[in-house]
PyMOL CGO cylinders between C-alpha atoms (Angstrom):
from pymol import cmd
from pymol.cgo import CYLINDER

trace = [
    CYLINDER, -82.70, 4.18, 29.09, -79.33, 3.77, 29.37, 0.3, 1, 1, 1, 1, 1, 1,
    CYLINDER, -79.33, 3.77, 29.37, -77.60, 5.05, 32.57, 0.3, 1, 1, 1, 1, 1, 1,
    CYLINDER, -77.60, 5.05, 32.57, -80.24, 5.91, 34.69, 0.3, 1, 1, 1, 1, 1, 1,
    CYLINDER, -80.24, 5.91, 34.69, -79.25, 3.36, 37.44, 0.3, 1, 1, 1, 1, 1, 1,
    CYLINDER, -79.25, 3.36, 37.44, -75.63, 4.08, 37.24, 0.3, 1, 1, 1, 1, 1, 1,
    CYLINDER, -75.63, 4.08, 37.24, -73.69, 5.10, 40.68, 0.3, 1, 1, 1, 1, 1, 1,
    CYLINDER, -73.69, 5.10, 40.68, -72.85, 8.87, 41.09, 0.3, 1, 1, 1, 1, 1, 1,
    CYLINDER, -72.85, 8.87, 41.09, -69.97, 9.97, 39.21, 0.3, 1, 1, 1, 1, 1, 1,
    CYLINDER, -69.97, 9.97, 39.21, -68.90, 11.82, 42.27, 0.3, 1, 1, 1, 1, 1, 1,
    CYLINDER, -68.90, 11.82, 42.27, -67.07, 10.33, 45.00, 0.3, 1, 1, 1, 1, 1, 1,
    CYLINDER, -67.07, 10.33, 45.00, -69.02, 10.56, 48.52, 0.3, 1, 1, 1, 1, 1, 1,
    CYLINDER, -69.02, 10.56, 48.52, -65.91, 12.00, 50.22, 0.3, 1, 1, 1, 1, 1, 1,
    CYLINDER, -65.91, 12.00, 50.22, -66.33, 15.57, 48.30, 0.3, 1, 1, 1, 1, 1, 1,
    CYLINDER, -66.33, 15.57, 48.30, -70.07, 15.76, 49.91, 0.3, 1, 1, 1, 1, 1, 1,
    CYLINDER, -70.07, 15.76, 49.91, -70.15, 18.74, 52.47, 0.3, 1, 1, 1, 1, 1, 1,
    CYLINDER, -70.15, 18.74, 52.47, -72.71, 19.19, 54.73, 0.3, 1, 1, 1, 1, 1, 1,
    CYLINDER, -72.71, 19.19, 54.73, -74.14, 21.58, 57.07, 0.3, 1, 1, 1, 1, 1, 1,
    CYLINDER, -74.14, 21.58, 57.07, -75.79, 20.35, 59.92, 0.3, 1, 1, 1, 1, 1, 1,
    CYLINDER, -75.79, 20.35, 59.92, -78.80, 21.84, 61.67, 0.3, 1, 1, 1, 1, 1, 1,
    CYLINDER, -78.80, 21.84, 61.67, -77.42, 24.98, 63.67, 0.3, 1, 1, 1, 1, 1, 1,
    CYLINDER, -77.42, 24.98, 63.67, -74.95, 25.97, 60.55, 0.3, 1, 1, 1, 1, 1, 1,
    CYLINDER, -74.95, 25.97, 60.55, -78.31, 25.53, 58.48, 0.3, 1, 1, 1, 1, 1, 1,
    CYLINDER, -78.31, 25.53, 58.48, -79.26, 28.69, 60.67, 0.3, 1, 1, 1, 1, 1, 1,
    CYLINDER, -79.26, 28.69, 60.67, -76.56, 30.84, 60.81, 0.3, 1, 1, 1, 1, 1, 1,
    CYLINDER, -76.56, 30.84, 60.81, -76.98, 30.69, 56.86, 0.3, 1, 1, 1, 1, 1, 1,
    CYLINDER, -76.98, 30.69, 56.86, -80.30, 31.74, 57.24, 0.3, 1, 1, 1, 1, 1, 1,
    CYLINDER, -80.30, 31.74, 57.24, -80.19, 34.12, 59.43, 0.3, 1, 1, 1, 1, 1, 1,
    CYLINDER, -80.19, 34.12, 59.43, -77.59, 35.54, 57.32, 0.3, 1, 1, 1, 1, 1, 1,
    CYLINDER, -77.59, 35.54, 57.32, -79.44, 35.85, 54.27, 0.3, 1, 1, 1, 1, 1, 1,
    CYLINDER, -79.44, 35.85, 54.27, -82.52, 37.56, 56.48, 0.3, 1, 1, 1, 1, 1, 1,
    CYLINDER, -82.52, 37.56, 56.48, -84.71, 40.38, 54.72, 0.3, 1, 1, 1, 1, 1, 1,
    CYLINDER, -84.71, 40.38, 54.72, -82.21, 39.85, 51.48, 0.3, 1, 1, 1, 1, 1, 1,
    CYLINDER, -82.21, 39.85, 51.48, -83.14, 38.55, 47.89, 0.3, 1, 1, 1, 1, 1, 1,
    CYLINDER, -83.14, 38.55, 47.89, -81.50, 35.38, 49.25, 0.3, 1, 1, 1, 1, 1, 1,
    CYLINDER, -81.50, 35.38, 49.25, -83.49, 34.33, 51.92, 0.3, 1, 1, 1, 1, 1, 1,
    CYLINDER, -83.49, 34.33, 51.92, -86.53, 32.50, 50.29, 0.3, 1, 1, 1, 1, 1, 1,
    CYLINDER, -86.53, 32.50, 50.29, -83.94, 30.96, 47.47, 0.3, 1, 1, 1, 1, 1, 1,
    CYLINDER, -83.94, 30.96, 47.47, -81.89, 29.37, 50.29, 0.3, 1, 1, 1, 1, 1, 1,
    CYLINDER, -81.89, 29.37, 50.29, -85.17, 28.24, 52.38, 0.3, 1, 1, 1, 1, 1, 1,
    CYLINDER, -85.17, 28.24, 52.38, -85.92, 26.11, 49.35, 0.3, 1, 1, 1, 1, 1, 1,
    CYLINDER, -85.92, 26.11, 49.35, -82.23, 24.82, 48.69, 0.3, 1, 1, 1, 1, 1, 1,
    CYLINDER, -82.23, 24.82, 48.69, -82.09, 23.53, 52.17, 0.3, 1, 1, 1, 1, 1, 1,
    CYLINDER, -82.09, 23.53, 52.17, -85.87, 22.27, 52.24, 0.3, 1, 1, 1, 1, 1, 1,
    CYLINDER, -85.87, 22.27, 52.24, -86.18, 20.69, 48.92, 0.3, 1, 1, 1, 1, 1, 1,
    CYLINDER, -86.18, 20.69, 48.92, -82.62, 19.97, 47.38, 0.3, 1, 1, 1, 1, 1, 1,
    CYLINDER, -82.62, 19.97, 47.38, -83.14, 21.45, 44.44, 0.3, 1, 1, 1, 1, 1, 1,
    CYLINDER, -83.14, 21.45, 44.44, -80.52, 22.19, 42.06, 0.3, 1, 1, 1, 1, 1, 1,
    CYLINDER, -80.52, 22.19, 42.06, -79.20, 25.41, 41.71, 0.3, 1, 1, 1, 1, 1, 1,
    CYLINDER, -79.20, 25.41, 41.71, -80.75, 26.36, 38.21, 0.3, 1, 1, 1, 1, 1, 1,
    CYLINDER, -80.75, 26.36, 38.21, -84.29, 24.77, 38.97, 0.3, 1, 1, 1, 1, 1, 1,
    CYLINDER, -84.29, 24.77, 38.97, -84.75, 27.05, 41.63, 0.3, 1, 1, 1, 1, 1, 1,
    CYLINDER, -84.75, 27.05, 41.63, -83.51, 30.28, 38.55, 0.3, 1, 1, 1, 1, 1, 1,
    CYLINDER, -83.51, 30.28, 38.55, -86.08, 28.66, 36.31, 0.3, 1, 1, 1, 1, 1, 1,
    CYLINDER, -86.08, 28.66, 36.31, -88.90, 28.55, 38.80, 0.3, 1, 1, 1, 1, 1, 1,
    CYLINDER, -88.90, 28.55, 38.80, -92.06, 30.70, 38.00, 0.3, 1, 1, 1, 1, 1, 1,
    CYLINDER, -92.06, 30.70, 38.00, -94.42, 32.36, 40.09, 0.3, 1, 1, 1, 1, 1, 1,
    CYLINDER, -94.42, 32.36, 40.09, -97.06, 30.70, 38.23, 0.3, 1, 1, 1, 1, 1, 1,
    CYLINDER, -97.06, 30.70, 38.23, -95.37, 27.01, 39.43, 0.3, 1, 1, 1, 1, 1, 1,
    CYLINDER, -95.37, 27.01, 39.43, -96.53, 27.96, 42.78, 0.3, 1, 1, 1, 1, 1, 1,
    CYLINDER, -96.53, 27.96, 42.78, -99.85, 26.76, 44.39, 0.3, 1, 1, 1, 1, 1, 1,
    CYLINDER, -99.85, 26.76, 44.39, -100.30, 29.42, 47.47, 0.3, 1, 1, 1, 1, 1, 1,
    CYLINDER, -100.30, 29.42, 47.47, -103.42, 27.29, 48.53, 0.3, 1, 1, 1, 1, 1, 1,
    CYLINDER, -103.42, 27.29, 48.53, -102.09, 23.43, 48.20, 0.3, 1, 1, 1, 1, 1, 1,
    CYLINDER, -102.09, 23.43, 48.20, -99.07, 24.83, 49.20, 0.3, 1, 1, 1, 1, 1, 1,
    CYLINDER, -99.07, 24.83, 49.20, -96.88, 23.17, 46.21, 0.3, 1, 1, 1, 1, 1, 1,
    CYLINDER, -96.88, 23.17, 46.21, -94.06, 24.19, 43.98, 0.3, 1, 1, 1, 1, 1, 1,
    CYLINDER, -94.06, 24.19, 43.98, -93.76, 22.18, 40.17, 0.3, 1, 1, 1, 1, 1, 1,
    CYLINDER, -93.76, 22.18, 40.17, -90.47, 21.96, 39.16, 0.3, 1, 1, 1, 1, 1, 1,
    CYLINDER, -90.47, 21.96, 39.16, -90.88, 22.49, 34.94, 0.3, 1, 1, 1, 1, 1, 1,
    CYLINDER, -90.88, 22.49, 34.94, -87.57, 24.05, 34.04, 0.3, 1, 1, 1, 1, 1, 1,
    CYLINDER, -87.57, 24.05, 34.04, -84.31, 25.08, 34.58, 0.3, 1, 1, 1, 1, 1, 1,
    CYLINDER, -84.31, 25.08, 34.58, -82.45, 27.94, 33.68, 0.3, 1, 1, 1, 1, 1, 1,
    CYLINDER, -82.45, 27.94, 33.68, -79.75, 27.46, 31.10, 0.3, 1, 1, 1, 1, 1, 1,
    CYLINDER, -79.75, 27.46, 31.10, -76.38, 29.01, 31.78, 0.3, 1, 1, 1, 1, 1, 1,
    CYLINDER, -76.38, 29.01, 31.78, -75.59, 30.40, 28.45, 0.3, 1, 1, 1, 1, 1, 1,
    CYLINDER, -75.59, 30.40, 28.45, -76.23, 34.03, 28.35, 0.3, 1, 1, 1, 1, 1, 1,
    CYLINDER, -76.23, 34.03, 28.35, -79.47, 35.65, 27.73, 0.3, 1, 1, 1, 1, 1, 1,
    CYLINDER, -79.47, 35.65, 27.73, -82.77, 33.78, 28.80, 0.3, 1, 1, 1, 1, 1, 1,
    CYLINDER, -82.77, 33.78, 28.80, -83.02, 30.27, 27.86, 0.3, 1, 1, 1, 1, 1, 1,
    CYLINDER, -83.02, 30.27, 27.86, -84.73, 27.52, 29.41, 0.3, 1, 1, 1, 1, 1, 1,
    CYLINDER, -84.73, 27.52, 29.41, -84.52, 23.81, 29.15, 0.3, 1, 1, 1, 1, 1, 1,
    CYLINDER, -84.52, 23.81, 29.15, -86.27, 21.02, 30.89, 0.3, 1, 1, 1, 1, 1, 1,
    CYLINDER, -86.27, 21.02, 30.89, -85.00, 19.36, 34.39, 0.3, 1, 1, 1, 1, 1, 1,
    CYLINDER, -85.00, 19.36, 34.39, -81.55, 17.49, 33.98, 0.3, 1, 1, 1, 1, 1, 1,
    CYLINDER, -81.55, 17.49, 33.98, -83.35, 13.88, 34.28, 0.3, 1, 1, 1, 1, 1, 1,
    CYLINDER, -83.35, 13.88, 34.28, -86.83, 13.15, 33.40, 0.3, 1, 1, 1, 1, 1, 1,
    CYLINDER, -86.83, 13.15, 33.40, -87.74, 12.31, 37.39, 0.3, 1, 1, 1, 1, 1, 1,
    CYLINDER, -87.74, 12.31, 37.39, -86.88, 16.12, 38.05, 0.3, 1, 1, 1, 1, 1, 1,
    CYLINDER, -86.88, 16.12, 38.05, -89.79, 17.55, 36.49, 0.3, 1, 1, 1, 1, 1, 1,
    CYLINDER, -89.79, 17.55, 36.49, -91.53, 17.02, 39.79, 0.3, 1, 1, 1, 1, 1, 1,
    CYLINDER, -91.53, 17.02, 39.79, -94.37, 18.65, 42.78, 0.3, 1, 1, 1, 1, 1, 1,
    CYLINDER, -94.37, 18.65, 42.78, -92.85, 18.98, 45.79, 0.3, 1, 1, 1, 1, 1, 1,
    CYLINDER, -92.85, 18.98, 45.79, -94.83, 20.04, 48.75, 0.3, 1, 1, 1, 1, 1, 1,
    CYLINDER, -94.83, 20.04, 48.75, -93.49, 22.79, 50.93, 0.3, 1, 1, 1, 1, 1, 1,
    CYLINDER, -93.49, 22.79, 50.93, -94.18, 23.96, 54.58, 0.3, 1, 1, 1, 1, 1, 1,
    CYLINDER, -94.18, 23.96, 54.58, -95.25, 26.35, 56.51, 0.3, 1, 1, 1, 1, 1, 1,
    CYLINDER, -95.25, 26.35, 56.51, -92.12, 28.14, 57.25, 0.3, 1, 1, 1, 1, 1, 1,
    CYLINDER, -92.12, 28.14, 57.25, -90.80, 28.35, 53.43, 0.3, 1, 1, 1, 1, 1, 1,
    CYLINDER, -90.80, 28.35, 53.43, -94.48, 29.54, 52.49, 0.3, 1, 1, 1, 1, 1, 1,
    CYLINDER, -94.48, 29.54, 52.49, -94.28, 32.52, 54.50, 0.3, 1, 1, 1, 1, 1, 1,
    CYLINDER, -94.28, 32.52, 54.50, -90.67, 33.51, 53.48, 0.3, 1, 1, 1, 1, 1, 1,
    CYLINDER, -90.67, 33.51, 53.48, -92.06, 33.03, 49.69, 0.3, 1, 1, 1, 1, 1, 1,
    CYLINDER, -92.06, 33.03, 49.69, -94.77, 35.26, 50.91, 0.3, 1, 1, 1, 1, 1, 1,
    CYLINDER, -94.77, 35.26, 50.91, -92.67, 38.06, 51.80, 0.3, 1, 1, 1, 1, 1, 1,
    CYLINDER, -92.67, 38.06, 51.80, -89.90, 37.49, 49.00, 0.3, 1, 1, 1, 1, 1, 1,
    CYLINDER, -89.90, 37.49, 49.00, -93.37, 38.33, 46.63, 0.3, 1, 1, 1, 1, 1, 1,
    CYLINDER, -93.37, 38.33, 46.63, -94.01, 41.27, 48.85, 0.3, 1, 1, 1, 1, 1, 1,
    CYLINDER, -94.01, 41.27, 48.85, -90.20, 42.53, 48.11, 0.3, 1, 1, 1, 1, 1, 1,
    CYLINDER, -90.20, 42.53, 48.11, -90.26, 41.55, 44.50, 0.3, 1, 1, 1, 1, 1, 1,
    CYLINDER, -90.26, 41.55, 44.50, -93.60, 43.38, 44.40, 0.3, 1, 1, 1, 1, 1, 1,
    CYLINDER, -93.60, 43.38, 44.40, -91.85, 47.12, 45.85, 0.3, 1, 1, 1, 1, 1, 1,
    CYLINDER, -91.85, 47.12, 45.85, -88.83, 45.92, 43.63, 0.3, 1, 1, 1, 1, 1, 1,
    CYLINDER, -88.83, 45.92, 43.63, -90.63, 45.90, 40.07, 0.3, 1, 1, 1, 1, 1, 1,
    CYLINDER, -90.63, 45.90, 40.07, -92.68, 49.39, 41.44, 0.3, 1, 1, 1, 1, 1, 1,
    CYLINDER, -92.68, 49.39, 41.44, -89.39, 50.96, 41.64, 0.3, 1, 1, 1, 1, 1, 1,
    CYLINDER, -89.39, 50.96, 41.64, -87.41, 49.59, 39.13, 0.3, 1, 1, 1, 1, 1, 1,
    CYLINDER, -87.41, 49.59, 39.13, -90.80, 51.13, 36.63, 0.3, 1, 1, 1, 1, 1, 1,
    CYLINDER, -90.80, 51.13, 36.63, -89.94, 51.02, 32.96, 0.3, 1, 1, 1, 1, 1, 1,
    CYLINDER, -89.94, 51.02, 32.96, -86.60, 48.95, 33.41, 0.3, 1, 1, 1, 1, 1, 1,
    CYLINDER, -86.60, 48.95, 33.41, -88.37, 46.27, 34.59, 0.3, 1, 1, 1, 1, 1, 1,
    CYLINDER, -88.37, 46.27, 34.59, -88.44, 43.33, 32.10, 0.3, 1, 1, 1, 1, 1, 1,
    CYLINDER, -88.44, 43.33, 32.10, -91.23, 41.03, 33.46, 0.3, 1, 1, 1, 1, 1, 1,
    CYLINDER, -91.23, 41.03, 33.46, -90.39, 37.16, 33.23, 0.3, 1, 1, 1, 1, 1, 1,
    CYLINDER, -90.39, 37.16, 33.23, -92.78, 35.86, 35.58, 0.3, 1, 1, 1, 1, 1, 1,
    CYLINDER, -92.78, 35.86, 35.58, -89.82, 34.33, 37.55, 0.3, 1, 1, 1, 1, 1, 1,
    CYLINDER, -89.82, 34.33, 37.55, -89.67, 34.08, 41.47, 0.3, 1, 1, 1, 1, 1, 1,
    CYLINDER, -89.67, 34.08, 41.47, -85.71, 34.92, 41.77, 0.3, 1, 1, 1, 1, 1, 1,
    CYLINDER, -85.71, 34.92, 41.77, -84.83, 38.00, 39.79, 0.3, 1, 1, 1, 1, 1, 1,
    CYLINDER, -84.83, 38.00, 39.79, -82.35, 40.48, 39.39, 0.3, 1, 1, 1, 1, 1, 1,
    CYLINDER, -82.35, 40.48, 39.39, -82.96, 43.79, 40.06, 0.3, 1, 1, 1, 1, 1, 1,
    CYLINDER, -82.96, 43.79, 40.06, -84.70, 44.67, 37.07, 0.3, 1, 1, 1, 1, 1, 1,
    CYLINDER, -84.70, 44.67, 37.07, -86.88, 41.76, 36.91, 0.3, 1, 1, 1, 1, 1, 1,
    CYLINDER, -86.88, 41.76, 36.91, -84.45, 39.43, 34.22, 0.3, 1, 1, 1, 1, 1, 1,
    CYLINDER, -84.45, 39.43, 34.22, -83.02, 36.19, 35.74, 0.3, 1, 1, 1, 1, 1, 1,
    CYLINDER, -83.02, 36.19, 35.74, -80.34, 35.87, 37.80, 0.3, 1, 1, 1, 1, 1, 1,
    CYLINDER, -80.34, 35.87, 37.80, -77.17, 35.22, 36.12, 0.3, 1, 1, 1, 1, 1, 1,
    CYLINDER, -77.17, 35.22, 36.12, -75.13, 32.40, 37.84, 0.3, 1, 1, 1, 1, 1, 1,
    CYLINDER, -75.13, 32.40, 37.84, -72.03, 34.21, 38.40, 0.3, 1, 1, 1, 1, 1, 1,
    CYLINDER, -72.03, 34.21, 38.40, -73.82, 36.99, 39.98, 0.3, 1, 1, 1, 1, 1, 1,
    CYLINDER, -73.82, 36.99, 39.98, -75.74, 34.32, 42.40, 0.3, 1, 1, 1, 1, 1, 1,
    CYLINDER, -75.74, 34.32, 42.40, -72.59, 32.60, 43.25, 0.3, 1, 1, 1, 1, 1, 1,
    CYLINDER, -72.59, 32.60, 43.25, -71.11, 35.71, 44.06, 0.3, 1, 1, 1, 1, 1, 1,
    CYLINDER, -71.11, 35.71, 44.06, -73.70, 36.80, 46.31, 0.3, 1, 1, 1, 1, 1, 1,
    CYLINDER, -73.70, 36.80, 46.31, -74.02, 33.14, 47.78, 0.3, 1, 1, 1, 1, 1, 1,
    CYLINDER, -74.02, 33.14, 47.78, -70.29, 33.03, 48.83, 0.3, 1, 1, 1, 1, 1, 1,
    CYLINDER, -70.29, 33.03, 48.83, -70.50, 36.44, 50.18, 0.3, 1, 1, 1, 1, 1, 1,
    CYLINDER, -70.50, 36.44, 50.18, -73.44, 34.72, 52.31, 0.3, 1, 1, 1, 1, 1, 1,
    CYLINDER, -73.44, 34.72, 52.31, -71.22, 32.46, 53.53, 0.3, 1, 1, 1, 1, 1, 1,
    CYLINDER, -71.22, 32.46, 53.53, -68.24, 34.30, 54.78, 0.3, 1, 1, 1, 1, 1, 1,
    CYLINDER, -68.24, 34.30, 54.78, -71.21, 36.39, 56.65, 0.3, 1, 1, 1, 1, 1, 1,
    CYLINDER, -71.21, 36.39, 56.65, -72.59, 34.18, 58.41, 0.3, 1, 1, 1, 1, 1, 1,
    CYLINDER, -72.59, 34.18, 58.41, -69.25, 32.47, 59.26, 0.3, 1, 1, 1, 1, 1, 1,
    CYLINDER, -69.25, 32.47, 59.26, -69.64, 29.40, 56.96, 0.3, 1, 1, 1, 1, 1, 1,
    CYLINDER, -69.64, 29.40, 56.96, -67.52, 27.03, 55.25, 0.3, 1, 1, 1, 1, 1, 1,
    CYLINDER, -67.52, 27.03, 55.25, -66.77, 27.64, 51.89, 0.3, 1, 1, 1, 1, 1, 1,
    CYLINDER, -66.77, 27.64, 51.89, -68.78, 24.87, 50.23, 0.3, 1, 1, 1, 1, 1, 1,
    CYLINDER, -68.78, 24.87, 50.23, -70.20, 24.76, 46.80, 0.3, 1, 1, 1, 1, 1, 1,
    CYLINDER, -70.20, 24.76, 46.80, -74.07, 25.33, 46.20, 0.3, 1, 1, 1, 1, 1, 1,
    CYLINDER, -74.07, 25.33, 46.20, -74.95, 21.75, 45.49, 0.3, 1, 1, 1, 1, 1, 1,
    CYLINDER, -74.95, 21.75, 45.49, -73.89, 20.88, 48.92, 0.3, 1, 1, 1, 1, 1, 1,
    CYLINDER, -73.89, 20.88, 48.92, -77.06, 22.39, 50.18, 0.3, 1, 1, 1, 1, 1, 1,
    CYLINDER, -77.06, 22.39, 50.18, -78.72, 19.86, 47.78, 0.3, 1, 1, 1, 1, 1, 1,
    CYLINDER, -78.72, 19.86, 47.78, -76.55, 16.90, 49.92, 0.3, 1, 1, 1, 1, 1, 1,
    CYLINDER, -76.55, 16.90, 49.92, -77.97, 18.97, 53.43, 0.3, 1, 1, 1, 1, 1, 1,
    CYLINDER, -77.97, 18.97, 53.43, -81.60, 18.99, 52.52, 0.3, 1, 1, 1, 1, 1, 1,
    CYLINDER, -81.60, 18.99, 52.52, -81.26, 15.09, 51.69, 0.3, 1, 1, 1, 1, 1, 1,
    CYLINDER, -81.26, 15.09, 51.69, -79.35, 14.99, 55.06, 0.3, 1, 1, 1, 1, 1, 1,
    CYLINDER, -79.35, 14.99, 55.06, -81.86, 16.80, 56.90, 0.3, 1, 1, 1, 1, 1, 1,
    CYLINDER, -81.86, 16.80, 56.90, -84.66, 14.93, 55.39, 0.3, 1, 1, 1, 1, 1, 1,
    CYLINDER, -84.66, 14.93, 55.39, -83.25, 11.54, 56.23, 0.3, 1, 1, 1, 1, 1, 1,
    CYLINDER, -83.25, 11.54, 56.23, -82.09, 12.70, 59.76, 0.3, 1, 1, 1, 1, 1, 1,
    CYLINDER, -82.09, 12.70, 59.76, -85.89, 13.71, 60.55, 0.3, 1, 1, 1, 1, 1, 1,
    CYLINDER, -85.89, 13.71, 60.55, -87.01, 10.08, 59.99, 0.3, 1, 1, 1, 1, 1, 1,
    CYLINDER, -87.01, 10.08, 59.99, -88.65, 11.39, 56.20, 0.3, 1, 1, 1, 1, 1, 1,
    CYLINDER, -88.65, 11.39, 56.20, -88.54, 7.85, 54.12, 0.3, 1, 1, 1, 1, 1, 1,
    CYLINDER, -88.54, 7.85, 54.12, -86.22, 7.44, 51.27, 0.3, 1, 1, 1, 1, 1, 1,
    CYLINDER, -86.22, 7.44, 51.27, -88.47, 6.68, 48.40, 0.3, 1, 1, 1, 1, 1, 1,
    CYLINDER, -88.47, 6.68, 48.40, -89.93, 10.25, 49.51, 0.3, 1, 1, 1, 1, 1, 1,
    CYLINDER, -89.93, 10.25, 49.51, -86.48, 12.15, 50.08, 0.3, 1, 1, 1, 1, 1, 1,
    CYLINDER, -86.48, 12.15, 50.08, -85.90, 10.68, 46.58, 0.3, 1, 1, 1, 1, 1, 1,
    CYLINDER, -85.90, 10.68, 46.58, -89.11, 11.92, 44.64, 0.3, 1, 1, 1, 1, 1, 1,
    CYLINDER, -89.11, 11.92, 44.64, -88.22, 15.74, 46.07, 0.3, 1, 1, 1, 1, 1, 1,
    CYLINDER, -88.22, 15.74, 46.07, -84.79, 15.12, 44.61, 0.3, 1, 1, 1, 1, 1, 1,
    CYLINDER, -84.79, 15.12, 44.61, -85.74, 14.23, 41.45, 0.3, 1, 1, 1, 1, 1, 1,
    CYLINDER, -85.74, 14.23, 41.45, -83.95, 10.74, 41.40, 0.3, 1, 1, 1, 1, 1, 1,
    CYLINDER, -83.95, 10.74, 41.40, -85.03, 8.48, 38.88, 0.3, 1, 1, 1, 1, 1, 1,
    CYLINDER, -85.03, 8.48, 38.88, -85.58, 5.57, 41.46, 0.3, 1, 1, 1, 1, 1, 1,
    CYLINDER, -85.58, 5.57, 41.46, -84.93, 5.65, 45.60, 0.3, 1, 1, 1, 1, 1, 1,
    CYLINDER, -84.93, 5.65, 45.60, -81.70, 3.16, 44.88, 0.3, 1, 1, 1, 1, 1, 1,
    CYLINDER, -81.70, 3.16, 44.88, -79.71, 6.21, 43.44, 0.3, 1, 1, 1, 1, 1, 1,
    CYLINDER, -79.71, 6.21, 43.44, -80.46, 8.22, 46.85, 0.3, 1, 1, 1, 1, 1, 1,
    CYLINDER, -80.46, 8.22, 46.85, -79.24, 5.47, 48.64, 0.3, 1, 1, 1, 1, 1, 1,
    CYLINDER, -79.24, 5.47, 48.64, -75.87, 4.78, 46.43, 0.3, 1, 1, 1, 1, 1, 1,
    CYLINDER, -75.87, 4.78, 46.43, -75.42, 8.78, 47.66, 0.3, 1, 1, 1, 1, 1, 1,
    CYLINDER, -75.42, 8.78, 47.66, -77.01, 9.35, 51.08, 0.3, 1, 1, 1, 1, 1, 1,
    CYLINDER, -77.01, 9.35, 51.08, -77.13, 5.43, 52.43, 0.3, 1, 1, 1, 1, 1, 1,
    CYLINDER, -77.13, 5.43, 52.43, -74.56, 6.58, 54.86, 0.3, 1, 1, 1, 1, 1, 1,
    CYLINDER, -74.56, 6.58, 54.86, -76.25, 9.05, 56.87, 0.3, 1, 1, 1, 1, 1, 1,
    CYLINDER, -76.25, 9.05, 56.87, -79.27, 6.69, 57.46, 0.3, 1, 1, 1, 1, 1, 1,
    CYLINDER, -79.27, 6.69, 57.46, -78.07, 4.46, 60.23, 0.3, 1, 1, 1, 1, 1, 1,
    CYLINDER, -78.07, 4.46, 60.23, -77.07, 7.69, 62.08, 0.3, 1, 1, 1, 1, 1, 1,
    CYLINDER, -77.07, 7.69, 62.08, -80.79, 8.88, 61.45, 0.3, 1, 1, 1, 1, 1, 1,
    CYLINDER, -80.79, 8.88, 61.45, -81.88, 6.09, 62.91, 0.3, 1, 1, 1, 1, 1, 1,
    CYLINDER, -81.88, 6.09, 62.91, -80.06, 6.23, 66.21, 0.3, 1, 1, 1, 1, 1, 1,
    CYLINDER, -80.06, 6.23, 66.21, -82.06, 9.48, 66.68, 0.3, 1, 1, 1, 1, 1, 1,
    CYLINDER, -82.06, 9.48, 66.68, -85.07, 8.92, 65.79, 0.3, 1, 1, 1, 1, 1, 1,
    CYLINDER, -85.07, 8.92, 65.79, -86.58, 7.14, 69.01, 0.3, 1, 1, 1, 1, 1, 1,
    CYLINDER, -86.58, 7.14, 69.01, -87.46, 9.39, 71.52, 0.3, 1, 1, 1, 1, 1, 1,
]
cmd.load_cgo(trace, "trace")
């Protein structure tokens, strides 16, 4: 039990943030490419970077329109799996419209991908794949993610930051903090504030209209 309440170990200064329109430019960067539906989820859901590795088609609800978060993809070489880094991250989160119908096409993609690759293809049952079907190995994603970046005329800012601009967005659309924290997989909505209490008073300017 020990620890769970503790403040971040990471100062609040090295957060880095996109806002809304460079949220876009990534987007529209990473258009029609393996990419796209993995950074729709990053910057609607926060999740870490190897949750959304680990993620399975079969952790998808097309109907209720849900992802689960069971399992993240270990780093070591070969495939390994482990469970969510905190015990809140084994979570549901709900997804919308937007991210369902990128998913939708990303299966489409996958779908030509594993008819071509034929006999190379090693079948895992993951959503994000390399090109033979075997999960994507983390240099190889950063790689491509930075390469995102410079395209679409980005900062250069880590991965997790997208975790620190969903909670951003979230908060700055008026979503409530014990909710923004559940989708993170916080252990309890106090941690989300020690991290993100500082971009709610500027949510709240905005949100009466």
């Amino acid at each position: 039990m020990h620890g769970w309440g503790n403040p971040p170990s990471q100062p609040v200064k090295e957060m880095k943030i996109l806002d809304e329109s460079q949220v876009s430019q990534l987007l529209v960067a990473a258009r029609e490419s393996r990419m796209e539906a993995l950074l729709h989820l990053a910057v609607s859901t926060g999740m870490r970077q190897m949750e959304i590795l680990g993620l399975k088609w079969k952790d998808l609800d097309w109907i209720k329109r849900t992802l689960k978060v069971e399992r993240q993809l270990d780093r070591e070489d070969g495939v390994q799996f482990s469970p969510p880094k905190t015990r809140n991250g084994r979570r549901t989160v709900v997804l919308g419209d937007r991210t369902i119908e990128v998913l939708h096409r990303h299966y489409e993609r996958q779908d030509e991908a594993r008819k071509k690759a034929g006999e190379s293809w090693t079948e895992y049952g993951l959503i994000f794949t390399s090109a033979n079907g075997t999960p994507i190995h983390f240099r190889n994603f950063l790689r491509d993610y930075k390469n995102l970046l410079k395209l679409a005329g980005l900062p250069d800012i880590r991965f997790h930051d997208l975790r620190h601009t969903a909670a951003s967005l979230m908060l700055n659309h008026g979503i409530p903090v014990i909710i923004v924290s559940r989708r993170l997989g916080h252990a309890k909505p106090s941690i989300t504030l020690d991290i993100y209490g500082h971009l709610i008073p500027a949510c709240k300017k905005k949100l009466p209209r």
